[in-house]
Structures are given as C-alpha cells and as structure tokens.
N, C-alpha and C positions, 0 to 999 in steps of 0.2 A: 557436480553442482554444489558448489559451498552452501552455507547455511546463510539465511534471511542477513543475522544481525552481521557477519563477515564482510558480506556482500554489499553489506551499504557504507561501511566503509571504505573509504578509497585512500589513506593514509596508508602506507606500506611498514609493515612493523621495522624497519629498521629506523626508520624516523621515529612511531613511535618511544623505540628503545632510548636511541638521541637526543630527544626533549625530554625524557625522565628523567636520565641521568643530568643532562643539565641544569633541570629544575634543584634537582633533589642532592644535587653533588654526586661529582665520578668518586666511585669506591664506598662510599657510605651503603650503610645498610640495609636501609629503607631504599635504596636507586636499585641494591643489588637484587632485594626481594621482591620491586617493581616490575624487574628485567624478568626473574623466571617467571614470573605469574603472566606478565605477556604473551612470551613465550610458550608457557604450558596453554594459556586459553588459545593460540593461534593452531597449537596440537591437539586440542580438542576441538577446533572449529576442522580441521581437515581431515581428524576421525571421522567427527560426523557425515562431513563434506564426501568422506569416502563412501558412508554407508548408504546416504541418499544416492548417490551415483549405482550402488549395488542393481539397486532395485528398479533401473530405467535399461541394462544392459539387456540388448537382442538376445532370442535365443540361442543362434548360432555362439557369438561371443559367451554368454552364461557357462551353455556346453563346454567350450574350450576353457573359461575360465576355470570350471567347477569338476573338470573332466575326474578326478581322484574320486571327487564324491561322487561322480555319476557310476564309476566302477562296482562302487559297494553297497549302489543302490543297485543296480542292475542283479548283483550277487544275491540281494534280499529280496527280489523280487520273484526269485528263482522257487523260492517258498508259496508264495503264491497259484504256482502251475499246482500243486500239490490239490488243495480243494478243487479245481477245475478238472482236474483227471479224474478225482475218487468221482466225482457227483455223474461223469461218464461211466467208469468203469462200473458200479455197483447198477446201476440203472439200467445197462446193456447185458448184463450178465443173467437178468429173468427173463430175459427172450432164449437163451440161447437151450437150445432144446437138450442137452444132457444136462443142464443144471436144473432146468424142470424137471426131469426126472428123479432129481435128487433129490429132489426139494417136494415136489408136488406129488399128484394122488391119479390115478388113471380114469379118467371120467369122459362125457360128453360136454363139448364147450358150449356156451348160452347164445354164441355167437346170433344177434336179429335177426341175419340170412339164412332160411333155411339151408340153402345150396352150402354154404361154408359150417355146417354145422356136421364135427365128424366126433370122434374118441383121442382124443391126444393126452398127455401128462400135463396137467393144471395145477398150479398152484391157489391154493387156500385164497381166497380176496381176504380173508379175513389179516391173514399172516403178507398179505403185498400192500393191506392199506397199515400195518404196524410199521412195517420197513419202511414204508415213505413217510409216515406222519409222525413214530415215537422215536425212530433214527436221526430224525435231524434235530431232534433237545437235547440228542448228546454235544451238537458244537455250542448250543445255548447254552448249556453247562460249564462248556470250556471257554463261550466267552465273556460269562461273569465272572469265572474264575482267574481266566486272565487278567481282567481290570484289575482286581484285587491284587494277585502276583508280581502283575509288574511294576508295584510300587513297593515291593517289599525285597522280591530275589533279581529283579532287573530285568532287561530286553533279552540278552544272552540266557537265561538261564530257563525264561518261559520258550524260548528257539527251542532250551534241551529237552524241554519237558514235553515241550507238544507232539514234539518228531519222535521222543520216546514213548510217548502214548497212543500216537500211532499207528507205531512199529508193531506194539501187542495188541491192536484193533486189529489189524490187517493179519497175524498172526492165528487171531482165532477165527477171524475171517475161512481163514486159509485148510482150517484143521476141521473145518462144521460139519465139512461131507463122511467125518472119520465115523460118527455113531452109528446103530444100527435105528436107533428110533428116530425116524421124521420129525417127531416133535423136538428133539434136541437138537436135532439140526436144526430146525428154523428159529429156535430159540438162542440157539449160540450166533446165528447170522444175526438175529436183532442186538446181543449183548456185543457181538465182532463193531457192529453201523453204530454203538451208542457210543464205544469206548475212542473208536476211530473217529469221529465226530468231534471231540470233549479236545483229543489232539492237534486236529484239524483250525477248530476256533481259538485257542490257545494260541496256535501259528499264527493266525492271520491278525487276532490282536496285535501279537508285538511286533509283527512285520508293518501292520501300518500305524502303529504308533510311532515306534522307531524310523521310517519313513517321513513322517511328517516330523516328528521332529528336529531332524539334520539337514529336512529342505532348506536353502535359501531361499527368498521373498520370489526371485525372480523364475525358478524352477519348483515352485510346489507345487502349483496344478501342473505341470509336463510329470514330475515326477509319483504323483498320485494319480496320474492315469496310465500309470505302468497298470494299477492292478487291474481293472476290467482287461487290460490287453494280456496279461498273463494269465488271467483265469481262462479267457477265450482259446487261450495258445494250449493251456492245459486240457481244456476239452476235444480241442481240435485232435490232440496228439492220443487222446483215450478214444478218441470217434477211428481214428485210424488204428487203433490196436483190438479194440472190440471186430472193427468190420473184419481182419485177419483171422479173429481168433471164434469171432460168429461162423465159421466154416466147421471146424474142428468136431468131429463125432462121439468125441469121449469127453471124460472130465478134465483131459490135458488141457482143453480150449480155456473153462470157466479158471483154471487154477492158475491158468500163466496169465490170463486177463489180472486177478486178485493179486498175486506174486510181486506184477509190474510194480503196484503202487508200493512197494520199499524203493524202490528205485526214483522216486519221486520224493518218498520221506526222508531221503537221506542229504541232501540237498542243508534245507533248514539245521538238523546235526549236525553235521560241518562246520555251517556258520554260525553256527552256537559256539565254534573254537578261536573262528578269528576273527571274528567282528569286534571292534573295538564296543564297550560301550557306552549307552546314551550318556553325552553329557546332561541330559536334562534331567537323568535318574542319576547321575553323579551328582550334581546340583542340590537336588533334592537333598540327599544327605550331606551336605554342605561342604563335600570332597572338589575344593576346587581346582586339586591340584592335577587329580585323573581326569575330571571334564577337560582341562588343556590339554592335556595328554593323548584322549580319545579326540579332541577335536583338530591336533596335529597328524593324527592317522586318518584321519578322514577327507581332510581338507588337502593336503599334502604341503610342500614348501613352499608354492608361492602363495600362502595367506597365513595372516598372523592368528595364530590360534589362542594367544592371549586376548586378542582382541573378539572372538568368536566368543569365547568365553564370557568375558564380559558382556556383553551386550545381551548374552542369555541370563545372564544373573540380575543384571538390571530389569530384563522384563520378569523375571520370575519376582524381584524383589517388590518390583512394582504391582504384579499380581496378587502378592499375598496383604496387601494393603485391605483387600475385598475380601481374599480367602488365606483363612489361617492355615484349616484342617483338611486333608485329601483324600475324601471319604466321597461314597454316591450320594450322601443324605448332601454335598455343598455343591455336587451339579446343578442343582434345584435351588440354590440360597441368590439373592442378587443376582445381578448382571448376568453370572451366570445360568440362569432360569433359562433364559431366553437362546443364549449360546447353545444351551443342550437341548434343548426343543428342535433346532438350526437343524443340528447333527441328527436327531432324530428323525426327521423331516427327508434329509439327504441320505438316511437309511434306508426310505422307503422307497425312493426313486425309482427302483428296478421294478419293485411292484406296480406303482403308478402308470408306468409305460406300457407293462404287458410280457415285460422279461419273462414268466410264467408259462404263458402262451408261448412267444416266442421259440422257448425250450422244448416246446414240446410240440412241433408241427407237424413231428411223425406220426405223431397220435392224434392229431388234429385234423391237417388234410384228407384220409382216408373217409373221416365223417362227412367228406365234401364229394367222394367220390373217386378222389384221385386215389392210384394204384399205391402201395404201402412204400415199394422201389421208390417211385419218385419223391415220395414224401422224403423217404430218410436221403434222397438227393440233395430236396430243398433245405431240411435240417444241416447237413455238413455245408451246406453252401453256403445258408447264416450264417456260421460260425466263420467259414474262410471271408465274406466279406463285413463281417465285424471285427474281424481281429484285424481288416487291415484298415476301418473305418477308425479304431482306436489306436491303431497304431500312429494317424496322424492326429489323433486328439493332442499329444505334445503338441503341434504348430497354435492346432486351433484354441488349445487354453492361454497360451503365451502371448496369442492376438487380440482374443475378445473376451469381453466381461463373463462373469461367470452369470449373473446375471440374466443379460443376453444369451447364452449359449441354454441356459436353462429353459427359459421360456418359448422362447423361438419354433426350439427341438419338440417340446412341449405340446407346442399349438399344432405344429407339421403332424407329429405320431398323432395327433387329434384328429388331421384332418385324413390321413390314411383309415385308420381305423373305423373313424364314418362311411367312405368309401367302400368298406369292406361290408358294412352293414347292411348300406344298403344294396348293395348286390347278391346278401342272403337273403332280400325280402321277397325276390322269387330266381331261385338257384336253378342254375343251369346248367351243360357239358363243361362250361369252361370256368364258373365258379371257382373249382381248385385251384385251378390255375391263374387267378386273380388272384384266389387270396394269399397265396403262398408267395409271387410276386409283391404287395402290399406289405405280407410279414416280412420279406428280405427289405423293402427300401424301409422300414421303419425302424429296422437293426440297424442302417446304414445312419438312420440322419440320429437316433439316438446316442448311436456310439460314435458320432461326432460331438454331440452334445451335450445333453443330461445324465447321460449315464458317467461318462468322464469325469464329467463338471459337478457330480454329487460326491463322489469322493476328492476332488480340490475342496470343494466345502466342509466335508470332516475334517480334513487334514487342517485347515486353514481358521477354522471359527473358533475351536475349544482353545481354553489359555492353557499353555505348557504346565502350570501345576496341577492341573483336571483333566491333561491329556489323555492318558489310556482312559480314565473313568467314561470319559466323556463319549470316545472313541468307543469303551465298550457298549452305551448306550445305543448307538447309532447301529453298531454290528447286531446289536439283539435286537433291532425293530426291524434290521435287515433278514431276519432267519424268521423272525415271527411272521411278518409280514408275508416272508417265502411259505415257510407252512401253511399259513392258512390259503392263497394263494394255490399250493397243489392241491389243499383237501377239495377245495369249491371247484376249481376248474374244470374237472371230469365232468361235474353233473349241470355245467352250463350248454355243453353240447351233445355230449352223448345221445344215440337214441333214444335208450332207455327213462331218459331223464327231462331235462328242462326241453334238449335238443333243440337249441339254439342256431346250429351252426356258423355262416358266416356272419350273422346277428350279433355274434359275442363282439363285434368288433364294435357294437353301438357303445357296450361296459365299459370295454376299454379308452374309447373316445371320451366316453365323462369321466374317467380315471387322467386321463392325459390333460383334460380341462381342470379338473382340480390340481393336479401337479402345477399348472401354469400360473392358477392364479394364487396358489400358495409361496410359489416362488417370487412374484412380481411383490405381494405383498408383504411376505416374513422374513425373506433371506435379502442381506444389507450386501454390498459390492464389496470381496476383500481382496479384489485383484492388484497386485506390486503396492497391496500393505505390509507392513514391518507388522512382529508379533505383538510391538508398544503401540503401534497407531490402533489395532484392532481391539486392543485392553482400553486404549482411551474412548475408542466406538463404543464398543458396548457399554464402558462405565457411565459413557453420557447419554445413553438410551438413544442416540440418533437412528432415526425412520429410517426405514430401509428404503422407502420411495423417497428418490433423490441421494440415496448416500454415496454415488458415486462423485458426487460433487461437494462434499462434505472432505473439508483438510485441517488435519491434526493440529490444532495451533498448538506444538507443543513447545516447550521453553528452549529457546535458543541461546548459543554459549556467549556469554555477555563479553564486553567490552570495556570492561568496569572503568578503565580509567584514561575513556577515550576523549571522556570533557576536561580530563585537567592538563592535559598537553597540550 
C-alpha cells in the first residue's frame, strides 16, 4: 500500500522527470538536481509504501517472512522455561518426604481431621512462609536490577549475569542438606531461593525486553505470547520431574529434582554467546554501525538491515523529543506516565484473573473434599491445557484486538468464577469436582486471552528508549502482586481461617470485573501499530475508548514539485 500523497498522484515519474527537464533544460543543473530529488522522494514514498505493507501481512506470510527472526526468538524464549521449572521444582521439593526430614523437626501434624492426625517430619510454617514470601524479593531484586543493567552492560551480558547467578542459587541450593544444624539448613535454602531468584528476574528482564524489541509490528503479540507458553511448558516439564522424583526414599530424589535446574540455566548462558545484540541498546549509544550489523543477523538476507535500522533510530529520535534521560524517575515524566501505568496494569493481569488460585488447586481442591490424587490430576491437567490454550494465543493475537481479547476473556473468568461461588454457598459431593472443572476452563479462555494479550501490551506500549525501564516496571508489579496473592490466599479458604471455599470464587469474580473494566477504559488498541504511530498515540493523549479508530495522520513524503510540471 503506497503512501496517501504517492497514491494520489496518477503522473508516472517518468513524465514527471520529462517535463522537468524540459522546463528547465536537458543537462542543466537545476533539471539534473530536479531529476534525483524525484527520484529519491518516489524511494522514499516506496520505503514507506513497504513499511505500511509490513504491518497488514497474515500470520502465516509474517512467519515465513520473518522465519530468521522467529529462530532467535524461539532460542530466547527457551530462557524463559527456566523460571517456570524453578517455581515447580522448589514448591514440590517440601512435600517430598526425605526432604522434610532434612529440613523439618519430628512432631504431630495440626491436621483439622482428627482421623488424619499422626507424628510425621514437619517443617517449621515459620521457615515455609519465609521460603514462599521472602524467596520471591530475590527476583524483585533482580528485576530492578535488571532495568538498571540493561541500559548500561546490554541484553547479552544481563543473559550472563542471571544464568550465572543462578547457577550459584541452585548451587547452594544443592549443598543446604550438607550441615549438621537445621537451622543452617533452612537458612542456606532461604539465601539458595533469594540468590536464584535475583538470577531468575534478571533473565526474564532481558529476555522480554530484548523480545519486544526485535518484534516486528506484525508478530509482537504472537511473539510475546511465547512467554506465558514457555513458562507453562517450563512447569509442565518440572510437574513431570517432581512426580518421578516424588517416589524416591532418600535424599537422591530432592537433589536430582534441585540438580535439574542447571540444566535449565544453561540455555540463557549460551545465548548470552551468540545472540546478536539489541539494536535498540546499540542505538542508544549511538553505534549505528553494530545495530546494522545485529540487525543483519537477525533478520537474515531477505530484508535490508540498513533499512531496519533506520526506521528504529527515527522512532528512538523521535522519542527523545519527550524524553532526553533513561532513568525510572522519566517512566513517570509526560506521555509516558500514562505508557507505564499501561505496563503496570498488564503486570497484574495474572493476578486479576486468579493465576494464584489457579496454581494452586492441589491445595485448594482438597479444602472441597476431593481426594489430594485428583487434585494434583486437575493441577497437571491446567497446565497441559494452558500450554496448549497459549500455544494458539499466536493465531488469536495476530486476529483480534488486544483490546477485545482483554476484556472479553475478562468478563468470561468473571462469569466462571461466579459460578463457582455460588456453588460454595451450600457445598456438596460434587462441589470439587465443579470447581476444579471451572478452574481448568478459566485457564483455558484466559490463556487464550488476557494472559497472552497482557504481555503483547508490555511488549508493545512502552517507547524503545524506556523499554527495559518500563518493562522492569510491569515485571515488579508482576512479583508484587504474586507475593501478596500467595500470602492471602491460604487464609481465604483454609479451615482454619476465613474458610471460604468454593466462595473464593465470588473475590476472584470482582478481580476479573476490575480487570475488565480497567482494560476497556485505560489500555488504547496498539494492534499492527508501527513503534512511531504509538509515540504519536500517546504524545497526543488519544482516549483509549475508541483508539482503535484513531489513524496517525503522520506527514507523508511530499511531491514538491508536482505543481510545476
């Protein structure tokens, strides 16, 4: 599709060229300098003309166009499995009954049943609510620290740093059981979860900073819903290695569960070696010549990486019109206030929905009555059909508004979640088995929807010079959100406590109703926008209701001297 002012043209530049020169005289100077300036604006009207063409191509054609880049996206995605196994494997590893032994103290358990109340090895609650609650501020750590990083040492080099800080998480992890005092165990397993953690968020920083910024218009939401599918795949494959090593009667079981995740860290290391890097962080230090460079390995030969390059410098030039400095204090400055609000918004998503719950329906069902077996059935069963609900989230982002897929998914987990509620207002035989039904299809329509569609919205809202910042934003309201989320959830159903049961689903229902109407009203449509159309969005404040019918009027390549021929 050419541009507006090309398009209305119906003079063919060869005439053009032919009445200048005859005006102006063949061979004269002024004819000559008439001829390439036509010439160069009809090369600039079919740059253009190419780039708006980018941005309308199907997915299949995208794919095949862009297949180089889909390889080395796939490759960085592979980083991501990494957090999705650890938050399985450490999680599975306090059930398994020789590591309570290692860890815990020989007691009677509090169990509400008298009938199931015996003498087993317990661990401290004091020491299982540190590990769930002060373990996960180690990725909060690493993902401030990340923002910071990766405007200073690059995408590659925070890949080295995470998976090396990992490596000696999992390390001390590995070594806890070595003391003779208890207490140093459990205290080296809190220092093993902070430092693993701090690596962890680190990774996932630069992996979707770096992600979003080498997407194409046409493939950012398919390619930012790698990560809920990689994380899901990551869990799935530690749900499979726990239930193996959950048999195991010694401390071989808990230590090859621990072991595994090098094998998972090593991935991100790797491509800490060959990944070309970000042109947007070449850019930034005004190396234009390695942004072409990384943008030729990435892209591969059939797209001009000179041209790639450009048109990122133009929107980064155009961005720093707003923004000079690439600090957290100018997420918050102008235009982009509101931009990082977006991302922060779309951090919480998971939360909104009930991901929380979700995660945890092995320990939730039982509060319903069902048998602990089937619980942890319906638990691996979520996960196998969310990894393959996300796995089609590529079609469905590349089809429908983001938007739409937001609100929709939104109102549906609302109207599940009610259902569940009220079917714990007087609980039955089959209650469980309702609700754990209800949690899978709300897995299903989420991870077609909003869960996908909130990371196309990080990836897509924040401007390239406040990407990682912006990014880190959204990841830390993502962990906050998570923590507080595990601390509450136990004592919404538990016996002991609020014991809510199928009831929680009423919370979640107005959790899913605020998702929806914060989406309808704060997040603006950036589906097959260029990163220049959405700098102009936001610079001209356009409402989010109705922005999907809102178009760039931005300045088209002129025809300067179409009135004098």
């Amino acid at each position: 599709m050419q541009s507006n002012a090309f398009r209305s043209s119906r003079v063919p530049l060869w005439l053009n060229v032919a009445n200048a020169q005859r005006r102006l005289g063949f061979g004269t100077a002024a004819s000559q300098a008439l001829v390439a300036s036509l010439i160069s604006d009809k090369a600039n009207a079919q740059k253009a003309a190419n780039d708006d063409e980018d941005t309308s191509l199907p997915l299949g054609k995208s794919l095949k166009q862009y297949s180089t880049l889909i390889w080395w996206t796939l490759g960085m995605s592979i980083a991501i499995l990494y957090g999705g196994f650890d938050s399985v494997i450490l999680g599975s590893i306090n059930s398994m009954d020789p590591f309570k032994e290692a860890m815990g103290e020989w007691g009677l358990n509090d169990d509400p049943d008298p009938a199931k109340r015996k003498e087993e090895w317990i661990i401290p609650a004091l020491w299982m609510a540190l590990w769930d609650s002060i373990g996960p501020f180690g990725q909060i750590a690493g993902t401030a620290l990340g923002g910071w990083l990766l405007d200073i040492k690059g995408r590659r080099f925070c890949l080295l740093m995470g998976s090396t800080i990992g490596a000696l998480g999992i390390l001390e992890l590995f070594f806890a059981d070595k003391p003779n005092n208890k207490e140093y165990r459990r205290i080296m397993i809190l220092i093993g979860k902070i430092i693993q953690g701090s690596g962890i968020g680190i990774i996932k920083m630069g992996t979707i900073t770096y992600m979003s910024e080498i997407s194409p218009t046409t493939l950012k939401g398919p390619i930012m819903g790698f990560i809920p599918t990689f994380t899901l795949l990551g869990q799935l494959i530690g749900a499979v290695v726990s239930f193996f090593m959950e048999k195991q009667t010694t401390s071989r079981g808990y230590l090859i569960a621990i072991g595994s995740q090098w094998l998972v860290a090593a991935p991100p290391f790797v491509m800490s070696f060959l990944l070309p890097e970000s042109p947007a962080f070449l850019l930034l230090r005004n190396d234009k010549i390695k942004a072409t460079a990384s943008f030729r390995r990435l892209l591969g030969p059939t797209h001009s990486a000179q041209a790639a390059a450009d048109k990122m410098a133009r929107t980064m030039d155009e961005e720093s019109k707003n923004t000079t400095a690439v600090t957290y204090l100018d997420c918050f400055k102008g235009s982009n206030r509101r931009r990082s609000l977006i991302v922060m918004f779309a951090g919480s998503v998971e939360f909104l929905f009930g991901l929380g719950l979700l995660s945890s329906v092995s320990t939730f069902l039982p509060q319903l009555n069902m048998k602990s077996s089937m619980a942890l059935l319906f638990l691996i069963g979520g996960i196998v059909v969310g990894l393959i609900a996300n796995s089609t989230s590529s079609w469905m982002l590349s089809h429908f508004a983001r938007r739409q897929l937001l609100t929709t998914s939104f109102v549906a987990a609302a109207t599940l979640w009610g259902v569940m509620g009220f079917a714990g207002i007087k609980q039955f035989e089959w209650t469980g088995w309702l609700a754990g039904g209800l949690c899978t299809a709300i897995i299903v329509v989420c991870g077609l929807g909003c869960w996908p569609a909130s990371y196309a919205v990080i990836g897509e809202t924040s401007s390239l010079r406040l990407r990682s910042k912006t990014v880190s934003l959204g990841s830390l309201m993502n962990n906050l959100t998570g923590i507080l989320g595990n601390a509450v959830m136990p004592f919404l159903y538990q016996p002991d406590a609020l014991d809510l049961g199928a009831k929680t689903g009423f919370i979640f229902a107005a959790l899913s109703l605020i998702g929806a109407a914060l989406s309808y009203l704060f997040v603006p449509e950036l589906k097959g926008r260029s990163a220049m159309e959405i700098e102009h969005l936001f610079a001209k404040g356009v409402r989010s209701v109705g922005s999907s019918k809102w178009k760039d009027a931005h300045e088209e390549m002129p025809m300067r001297y179409m009135g004098a021929v």
